[in-house]
Each structure stands twice: as structure tokens, then as C-alpha cells.
N, C-alpha and C positions, 0 to 999 in steps of 0.2 A: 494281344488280348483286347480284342474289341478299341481296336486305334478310333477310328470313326465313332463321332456320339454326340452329345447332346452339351458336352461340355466346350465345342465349338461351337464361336458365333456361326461361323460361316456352312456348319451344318443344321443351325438352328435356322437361320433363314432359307435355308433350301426346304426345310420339312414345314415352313410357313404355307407353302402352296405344293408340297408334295407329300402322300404319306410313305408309309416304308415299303408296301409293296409297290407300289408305285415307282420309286427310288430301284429297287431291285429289277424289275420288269422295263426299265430305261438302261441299257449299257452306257449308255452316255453320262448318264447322270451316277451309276454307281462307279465307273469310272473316275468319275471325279468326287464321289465321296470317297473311295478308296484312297487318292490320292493326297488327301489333305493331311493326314498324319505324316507321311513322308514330306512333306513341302514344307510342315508346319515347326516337327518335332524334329526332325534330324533321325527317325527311326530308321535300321540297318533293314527291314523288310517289310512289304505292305502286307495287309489283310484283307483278302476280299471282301466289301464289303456284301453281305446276301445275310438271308435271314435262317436258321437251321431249320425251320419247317415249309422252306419254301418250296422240296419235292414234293411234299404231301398232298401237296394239290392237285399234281401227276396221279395219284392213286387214287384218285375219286373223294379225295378228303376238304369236305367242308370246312373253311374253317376264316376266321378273321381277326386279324392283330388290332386288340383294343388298346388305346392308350393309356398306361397306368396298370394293364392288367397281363398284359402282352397274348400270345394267342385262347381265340375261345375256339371248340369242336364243335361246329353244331351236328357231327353223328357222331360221337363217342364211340367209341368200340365196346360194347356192353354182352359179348355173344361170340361162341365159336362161330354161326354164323356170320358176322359182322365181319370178323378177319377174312372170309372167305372171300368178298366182296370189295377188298380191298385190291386195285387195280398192278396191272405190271408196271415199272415206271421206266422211260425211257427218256434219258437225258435230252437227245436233240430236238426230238420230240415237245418234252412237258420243262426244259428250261434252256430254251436257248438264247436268250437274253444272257441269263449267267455263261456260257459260254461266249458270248460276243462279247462281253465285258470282258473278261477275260483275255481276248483276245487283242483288244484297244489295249490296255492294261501294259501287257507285254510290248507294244510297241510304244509305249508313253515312259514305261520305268527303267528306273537305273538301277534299282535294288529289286531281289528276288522277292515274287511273290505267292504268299499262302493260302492255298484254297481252303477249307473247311467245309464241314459236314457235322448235324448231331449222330451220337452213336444212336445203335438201335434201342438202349434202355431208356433213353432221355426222349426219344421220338415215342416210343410207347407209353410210356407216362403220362404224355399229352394227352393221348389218342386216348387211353383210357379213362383218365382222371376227367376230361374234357376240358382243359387249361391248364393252370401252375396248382400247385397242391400243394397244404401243407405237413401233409401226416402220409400223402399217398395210401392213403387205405385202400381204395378201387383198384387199383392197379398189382398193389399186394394181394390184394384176395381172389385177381383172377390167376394170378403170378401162381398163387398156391392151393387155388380150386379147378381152376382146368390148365394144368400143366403143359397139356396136348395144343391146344388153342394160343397158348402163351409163345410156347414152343414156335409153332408155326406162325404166328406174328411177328416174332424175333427173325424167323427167317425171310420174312418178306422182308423186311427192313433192311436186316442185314445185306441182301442180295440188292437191293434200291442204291441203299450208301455207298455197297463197292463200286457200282455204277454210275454214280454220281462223280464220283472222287475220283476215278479212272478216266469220265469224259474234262477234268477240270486238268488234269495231267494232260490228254490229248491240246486242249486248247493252249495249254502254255503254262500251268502252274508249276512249280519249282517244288514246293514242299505242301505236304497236307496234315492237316488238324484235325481229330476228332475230337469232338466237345462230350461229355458225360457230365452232365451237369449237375445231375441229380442222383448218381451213381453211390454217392454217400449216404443214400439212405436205406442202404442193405444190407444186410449182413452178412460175415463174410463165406457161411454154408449157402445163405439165397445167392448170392454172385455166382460161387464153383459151380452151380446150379443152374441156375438160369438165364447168368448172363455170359460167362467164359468160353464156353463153346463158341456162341456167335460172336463176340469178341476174336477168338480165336482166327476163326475164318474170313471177317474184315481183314485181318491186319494182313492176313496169309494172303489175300488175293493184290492188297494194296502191294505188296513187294514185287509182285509182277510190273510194278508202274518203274521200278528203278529211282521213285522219289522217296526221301528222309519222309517219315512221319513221325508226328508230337501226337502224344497219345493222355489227354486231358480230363480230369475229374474234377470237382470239390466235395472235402469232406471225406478225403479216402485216407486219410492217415493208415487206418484197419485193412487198407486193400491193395496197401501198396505193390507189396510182391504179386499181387494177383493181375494189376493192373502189368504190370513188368513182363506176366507170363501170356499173359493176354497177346502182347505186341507193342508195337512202334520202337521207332529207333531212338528216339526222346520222351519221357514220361514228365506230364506239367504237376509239378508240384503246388498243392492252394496255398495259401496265406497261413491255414491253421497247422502244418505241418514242418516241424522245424527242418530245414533246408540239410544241417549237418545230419540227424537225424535220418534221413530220407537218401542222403548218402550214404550213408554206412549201412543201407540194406539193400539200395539198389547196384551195388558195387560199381563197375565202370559204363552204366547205361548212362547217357547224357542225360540230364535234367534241365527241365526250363522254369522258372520262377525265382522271386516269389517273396517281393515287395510288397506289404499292405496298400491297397489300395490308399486308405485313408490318408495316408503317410503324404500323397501327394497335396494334401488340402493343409498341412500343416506351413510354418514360413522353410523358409530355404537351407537354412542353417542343420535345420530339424531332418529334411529331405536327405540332405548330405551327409548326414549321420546314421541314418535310417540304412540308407543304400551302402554307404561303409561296413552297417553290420551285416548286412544280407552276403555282400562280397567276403567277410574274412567269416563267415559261415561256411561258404564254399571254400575256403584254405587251398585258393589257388590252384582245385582239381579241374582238367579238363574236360569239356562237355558241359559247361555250364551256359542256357542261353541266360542271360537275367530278363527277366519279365518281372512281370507284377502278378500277384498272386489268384486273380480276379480281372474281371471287368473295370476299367477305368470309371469312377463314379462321375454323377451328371455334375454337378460342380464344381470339378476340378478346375482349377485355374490354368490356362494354358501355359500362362509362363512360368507356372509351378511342374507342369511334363513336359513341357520342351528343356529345363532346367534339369530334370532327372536324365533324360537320355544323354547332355551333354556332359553331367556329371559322374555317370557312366561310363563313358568316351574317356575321359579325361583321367579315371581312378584305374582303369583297363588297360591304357595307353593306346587305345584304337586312333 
């Protein structure tokens, strides 16, 4: 979950004189930002690091990662025409940096690693909203003012991401993440709706690749089974979702989470506690990854996560 960040020195001096698309459009350099969680933490798999709006740029999509506010659109999608104008996207093509990283990656690590991709509701959100939103109103009203236009947005996306995630298997990824980030702010008629079908047909095309996929939201407490029916071979449980709870309805699908982030900023004692209850949560069912529930937060202490995965290790018997 977002291993590489801000809570490393050694990635904060890299972003002194580089910014993040930058970092991503350098193999060399996200190579070795990828790399620093595993060197750092003792973590069992890296994460590549890449941005999830980094195709968009393939499709003819203006857009720039501000600092503090993360991406702005300067074309929004405001129009069934707008969608229309949105480009085909061709992996080797519009990111092959991300494939070359990738590629170093695989001959540099000992531990498998996770490609990732946004789903297509959290990619459209963007596009619409024209950044991070907090009510999603725009994006809801075209969601349920031009269904048609919505529709066929979802399906460009959707057909991008498969291609995306397909070219990140070819170059050597092991397992793939879909991130929905924002997926929690629908409900669960708008989801069967609007977004399950195209859900549906990601996850269907990803099984052609023959790699595990984790299939991620926040905020889906309401949509668990939906997300389950959607796809992936692992479903990421958030923070706000009790772990037992989320067992007893996904029945034998593997789940990965879902340690509070926060938990990590606490002293050590606290950690160790924390993480004991997340594990006797899961009652020693298998298909558990432990993850954290979230995005590592920017001031985390490293020797506060390096301390959790070891702690892990050691409660786990790995």
C-alpha cells in the first residue's frame, strides 16, 4: 500500500530535485524508488512505484500533479463530446518508461512484484471532477444525466486499464492491484449500475494474464459483495471495515488489509498491539495478506514500519 513516500528520507531527497512525474518517466530512478521499501522495511513484495493517472496522458489528457493537491485536468470531461476525444491508449507507445522499470525491477529483486493501475471509476472522477473532489457532485450528475456518455467513458477506461495491466504482466510483474479509491462514494444501486459491468470485464480480461489480482477500494464497507463479484482473486479491505466482519461475507476469497494507518505513528508497544488485534481478527483463516488499511501516512517513522513488518514476521512465524 503505497510502500515508497514521503516518510522516507531517502525518498524525500530524491524529490528535492525531482518531481513525480519525473521519477516515473526515469526507469532508473523509479526503480530505485520502488526499491527502498524492500531494502528498507523487510516488506515480502515491492510496489511499483508509478502514479495511477500516469496513462491519461496517452489519451490526450492534460493534466499536472500539484503539490498538496495531487492531480489538476486542465480539459475536464464536461460533454459526451469530450469523451469522444478522448485518445486510444497504447502501452508501449504512451508509457514505456513504466515498462522499462519494470523490467530493471525484475532483474534487481528478490521478492515479487505489484504492478497497479486506477480502476476506471476513480480515473473518471478525476477526468470529470477535474482533480480530487469532495462531494463528487460533477461526476455524479453526468454519472446520472448522460448515462450513454458515462457508459462509454467507463468503457474507454476500462479497455486502457486492461491494457495497461496486461503490458505490466508482459514485462515481468507477478501480481496486479486495482486501486478504487473513491469507489466508496456510491451507492450501492449507482455501483450495479455504473460501475459493475466495467469492473466486471477488467477483472475478466485480467485472468487472461494467469496473475493473482488484489481488487481495492476505500470506504466500501456497503459494497463489499459487489466488489467480490466484480473480480480479483484478493479483495483489499480499508481501515473502516472490520477485517472479521468482511470475512464472514466474503467467505474463502483472500483478503488483504488492514492495519490503521495511524497506528504506525503511535510508540511500539502500541504497534504490537494494534497488529496482534488485526491478526486474531482474522482467526488464523487462510488467504490473509496483512497490509494496512490505506496509504502509509507522510510522517511515519521508519523505524515505526520497518518495526511493523518485522513484527509481522515474527507473530506469523515467517
Amino acid at each position: 500500500m503505497r510502500q515508497a513516500g514521503r516518510y522516507q528520507a531517502a525518498y524525500r531527497k530524491i524529490r528535492e530535485t525531482h518531481t513525480l512525474p519525473e521519477i516515473v518517466r526515469d526507469p532508473e530512478l523509479t526503480a530505485r524508488v520502488t526499491r527502498l521499501p524492500v531494502e528498507t522495511l523487510g516488506v515480502d513484495a515491492a510496489i511499483l512505484f508509478a502514479d495511477i493517472t500516469t496513462p491519461l496522458y496517452g489519451m490526450g489528457v492534460r493534466l499536472e500533479i500539484v503539490e498538496g493537491r495531487g492531480p489538476v485536468i486542465e480539459n475536464p470531461i464536461q460533454s459526451p463530446k469530450d469523451v469522444e476525444q478522448l485518445l486510444p491508449f497504447d502501452p508501449k507507445a504512451h508509457v514505456p518508461f513504466v515498462l522499462a522499470a519494470i523490467r530493471l525491477l525484475k532483474e534487481e529483486l528478490k521478492v515479487p512484484l505489484i504492478g497497479f493501475a486506477g480502476a476506471p471509476f476513480t480515473l473518471a472522477s478525476y477526468l470529470v471532477e477535474g482533480g480530487p473532489s469532495k462531494n463528487f457532485a460533477r461526476v455524479k450528475r453526468f454519472m446520472l444525466t448522460a448515462p450513454e456518455a458515462w457508459h462509454r467513458l467507463m468503457e474507454k477506461l476500462t479497455g486502457a486499464m486492461a491494457a495497461y495491466l496486461k503490458a505490466q504482466t508482459a514485462a515481468g510483474a507477478d501480481a496486479l492491484m486495482v486501486f478504487d479509491s473513491w469507489i466508496g462514494r456510491l451507492t450501492r444501486r449507482q455501483y450495479q449500475t455504473y460501475v459493475l459491468p466495467h469492473q466486471k470485464r477488467l477483472f475478466a480480461e485480467l485472468k487472461e494474464t494467469g496473475r493473482p489480482t488484489i481488487h481495492f477500494g476505500t470506504g466500501t464497507m456497503h459494497l463489499l459483495e459487489l466488489l467480490k463479484e466484480a473480480g480479483g482473486d484478493a479483495i483489499g479491505v480499508d481501515t473502516s471495515t472490520p477485517l472479521a466482519w468482511a470475512r464472514e461475507r466474503l467467505g474463502p476469497t483472500p483478503v488483504q488489509g488492514n492495519l490503521d494507518p495511524a497506528v504506525l505513528l503511535a510508540d511500539q508497544s502500541t504497534i504490537a498491539a494494534e497488529i496482534e488485534a488485526v491478526l486474531a481478527e482474522n482467526a488464523g483463516q487462510p488467504g490473509h495478506v496483512f497490509n494496512l488499511g490505506h496509504g502509509m501516512l507522510p510522517m511515519t517513522p521508519e523505524e515505526n514500519a520497518a518495526f511493523a513488518v518485522e513484527t509481522v514476521h515474527r507473530l506469523t512465524g515467517r
